[in-house]
Biopython code that builds the backbone (N, CA, C, O; Angstrom):
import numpy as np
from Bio.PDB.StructureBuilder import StructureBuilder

atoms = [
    (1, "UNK", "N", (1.687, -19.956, 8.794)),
    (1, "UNK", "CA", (1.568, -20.288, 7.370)),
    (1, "UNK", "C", (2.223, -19.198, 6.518)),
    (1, "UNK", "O", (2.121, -18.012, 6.831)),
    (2, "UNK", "N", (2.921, -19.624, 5.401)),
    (2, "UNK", "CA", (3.723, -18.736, 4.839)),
    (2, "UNK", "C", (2.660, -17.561, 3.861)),
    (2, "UNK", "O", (2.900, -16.366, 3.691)),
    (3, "UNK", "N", (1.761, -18.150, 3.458)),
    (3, "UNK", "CA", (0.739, -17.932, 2.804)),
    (3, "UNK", "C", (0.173, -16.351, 3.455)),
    (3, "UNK", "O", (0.179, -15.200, 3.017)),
    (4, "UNK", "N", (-0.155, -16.809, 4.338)),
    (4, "UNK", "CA", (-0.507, -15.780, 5.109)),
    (4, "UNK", "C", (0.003, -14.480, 5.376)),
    (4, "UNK", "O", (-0.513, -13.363, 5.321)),
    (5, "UNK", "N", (1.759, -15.112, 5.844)),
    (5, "UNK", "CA", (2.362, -14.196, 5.521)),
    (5, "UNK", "C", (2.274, -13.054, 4.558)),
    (5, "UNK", "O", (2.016, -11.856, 4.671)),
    (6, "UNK", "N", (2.609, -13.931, 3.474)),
    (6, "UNK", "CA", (2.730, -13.295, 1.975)),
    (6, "UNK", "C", (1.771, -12.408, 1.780)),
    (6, "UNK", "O", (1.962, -11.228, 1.485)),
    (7, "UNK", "N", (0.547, -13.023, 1.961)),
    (7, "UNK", "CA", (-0.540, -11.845, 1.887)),
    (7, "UNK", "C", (-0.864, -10.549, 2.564)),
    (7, "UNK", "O", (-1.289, -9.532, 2.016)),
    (8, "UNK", "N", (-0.594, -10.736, 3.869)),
    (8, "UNK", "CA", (-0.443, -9.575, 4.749)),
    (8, "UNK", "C", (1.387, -8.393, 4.324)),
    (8, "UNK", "O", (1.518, -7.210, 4.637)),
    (9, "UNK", "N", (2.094, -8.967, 3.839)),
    (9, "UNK", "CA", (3.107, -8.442, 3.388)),
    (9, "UNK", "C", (2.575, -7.346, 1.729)),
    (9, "UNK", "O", (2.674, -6.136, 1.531)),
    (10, "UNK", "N", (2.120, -8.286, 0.985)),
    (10, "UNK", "CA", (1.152, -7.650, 0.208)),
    (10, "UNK", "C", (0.489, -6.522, -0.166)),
    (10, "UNK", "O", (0.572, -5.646, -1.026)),
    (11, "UNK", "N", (-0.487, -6.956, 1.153)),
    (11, "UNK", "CA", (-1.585, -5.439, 1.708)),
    (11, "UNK", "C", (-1.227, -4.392, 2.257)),
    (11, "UNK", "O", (-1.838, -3.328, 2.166)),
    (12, "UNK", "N", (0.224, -4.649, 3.145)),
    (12, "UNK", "CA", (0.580, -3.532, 3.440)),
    (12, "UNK", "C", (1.583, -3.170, 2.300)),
    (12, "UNK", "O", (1.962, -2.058, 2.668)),
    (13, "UNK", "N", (2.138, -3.403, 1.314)),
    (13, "UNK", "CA", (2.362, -3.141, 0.061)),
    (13, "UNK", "C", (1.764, -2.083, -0.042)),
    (13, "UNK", "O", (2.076, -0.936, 0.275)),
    (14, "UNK", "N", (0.627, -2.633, -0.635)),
    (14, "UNK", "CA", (-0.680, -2.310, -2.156)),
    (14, "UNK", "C", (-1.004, -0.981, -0.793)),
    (14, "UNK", "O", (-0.893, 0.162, -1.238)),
    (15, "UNK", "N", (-1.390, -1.073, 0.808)),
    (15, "UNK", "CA", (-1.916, 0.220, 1.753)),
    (15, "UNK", "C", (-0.580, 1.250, 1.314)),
    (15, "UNK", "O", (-0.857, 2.334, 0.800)),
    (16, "UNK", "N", (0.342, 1.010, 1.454)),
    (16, "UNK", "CA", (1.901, 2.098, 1.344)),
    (16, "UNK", "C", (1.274, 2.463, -0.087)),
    (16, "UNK", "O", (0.568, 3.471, -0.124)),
    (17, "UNK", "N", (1.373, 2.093, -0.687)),
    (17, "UNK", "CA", (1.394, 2.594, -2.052)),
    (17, "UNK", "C", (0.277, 3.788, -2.715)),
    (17, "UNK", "O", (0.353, 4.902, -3.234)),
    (18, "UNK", "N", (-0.611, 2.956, -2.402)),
    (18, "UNK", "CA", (-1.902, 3.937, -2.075)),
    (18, "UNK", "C", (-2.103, 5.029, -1.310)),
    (18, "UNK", "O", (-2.757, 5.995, -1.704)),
    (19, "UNK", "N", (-1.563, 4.953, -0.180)),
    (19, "UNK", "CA", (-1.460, 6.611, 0.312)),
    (19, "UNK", "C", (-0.248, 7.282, -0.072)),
    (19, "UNK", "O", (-0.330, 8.448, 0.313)),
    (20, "UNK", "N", (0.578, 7.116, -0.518)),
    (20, "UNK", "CA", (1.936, 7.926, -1.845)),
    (20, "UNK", "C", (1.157, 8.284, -2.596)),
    (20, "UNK", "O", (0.890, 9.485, -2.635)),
    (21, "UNK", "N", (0.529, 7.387, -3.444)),
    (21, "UNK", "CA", (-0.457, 8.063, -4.317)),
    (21, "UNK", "C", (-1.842, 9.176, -3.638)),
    (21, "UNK", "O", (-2.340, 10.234, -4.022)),
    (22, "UNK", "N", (-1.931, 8.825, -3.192)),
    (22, "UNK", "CA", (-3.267, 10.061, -2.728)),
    (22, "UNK", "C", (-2.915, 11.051, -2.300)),
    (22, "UNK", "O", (-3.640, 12.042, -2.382)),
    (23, "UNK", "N", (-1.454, 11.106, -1.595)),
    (23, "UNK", "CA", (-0.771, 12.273, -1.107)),
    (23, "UNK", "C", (-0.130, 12.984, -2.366)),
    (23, "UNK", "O", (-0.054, 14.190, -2.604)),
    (24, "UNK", "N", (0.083, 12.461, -2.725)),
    (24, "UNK", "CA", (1.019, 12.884, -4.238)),
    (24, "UNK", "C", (-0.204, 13.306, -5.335)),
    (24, "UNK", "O", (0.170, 14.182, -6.115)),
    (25, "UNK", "N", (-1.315, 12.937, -5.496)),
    (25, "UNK", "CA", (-2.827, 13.414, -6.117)),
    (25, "UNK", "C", (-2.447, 15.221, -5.337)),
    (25, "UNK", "O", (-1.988, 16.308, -5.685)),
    (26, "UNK", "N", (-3.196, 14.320, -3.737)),
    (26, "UNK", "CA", (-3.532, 15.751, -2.688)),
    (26, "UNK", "C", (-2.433, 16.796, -3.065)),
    (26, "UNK", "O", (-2.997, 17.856, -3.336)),
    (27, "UNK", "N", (-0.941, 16.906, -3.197)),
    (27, "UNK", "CA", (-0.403, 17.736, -3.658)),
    (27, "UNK", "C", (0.047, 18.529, -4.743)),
    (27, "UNK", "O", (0.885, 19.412, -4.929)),
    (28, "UNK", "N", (-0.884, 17.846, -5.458)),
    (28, "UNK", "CA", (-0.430, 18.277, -7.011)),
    (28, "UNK", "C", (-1.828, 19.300, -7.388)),
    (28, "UNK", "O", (-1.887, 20.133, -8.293)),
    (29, "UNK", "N", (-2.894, 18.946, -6.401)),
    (29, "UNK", "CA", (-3.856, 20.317, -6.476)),
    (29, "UNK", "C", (-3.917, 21.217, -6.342)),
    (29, "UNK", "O", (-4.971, 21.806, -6.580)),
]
sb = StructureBuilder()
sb.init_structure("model")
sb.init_model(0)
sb.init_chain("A")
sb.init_seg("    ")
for serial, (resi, resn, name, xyz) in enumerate(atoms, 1):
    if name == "N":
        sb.init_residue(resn, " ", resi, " ")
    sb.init_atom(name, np.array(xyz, "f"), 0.0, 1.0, " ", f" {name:<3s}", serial, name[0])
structure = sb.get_structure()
């Protein structure tokens, strides 16, 4: 299902993004 796809394409999006950001937080302390 394409659907499915899409969503799991998504999450690992929105997961990548989120640890850039927390690493990029973590280094700016």
């Amino acid at each position: 299902m394409a659907n499915t796809e899409t969503q799991q394409s998504l999450s690992s999006l929105l997961c990548t993004d989120e640890r850039d950001f927390l690493i990029r937080n973590n280094g700016d302390q």
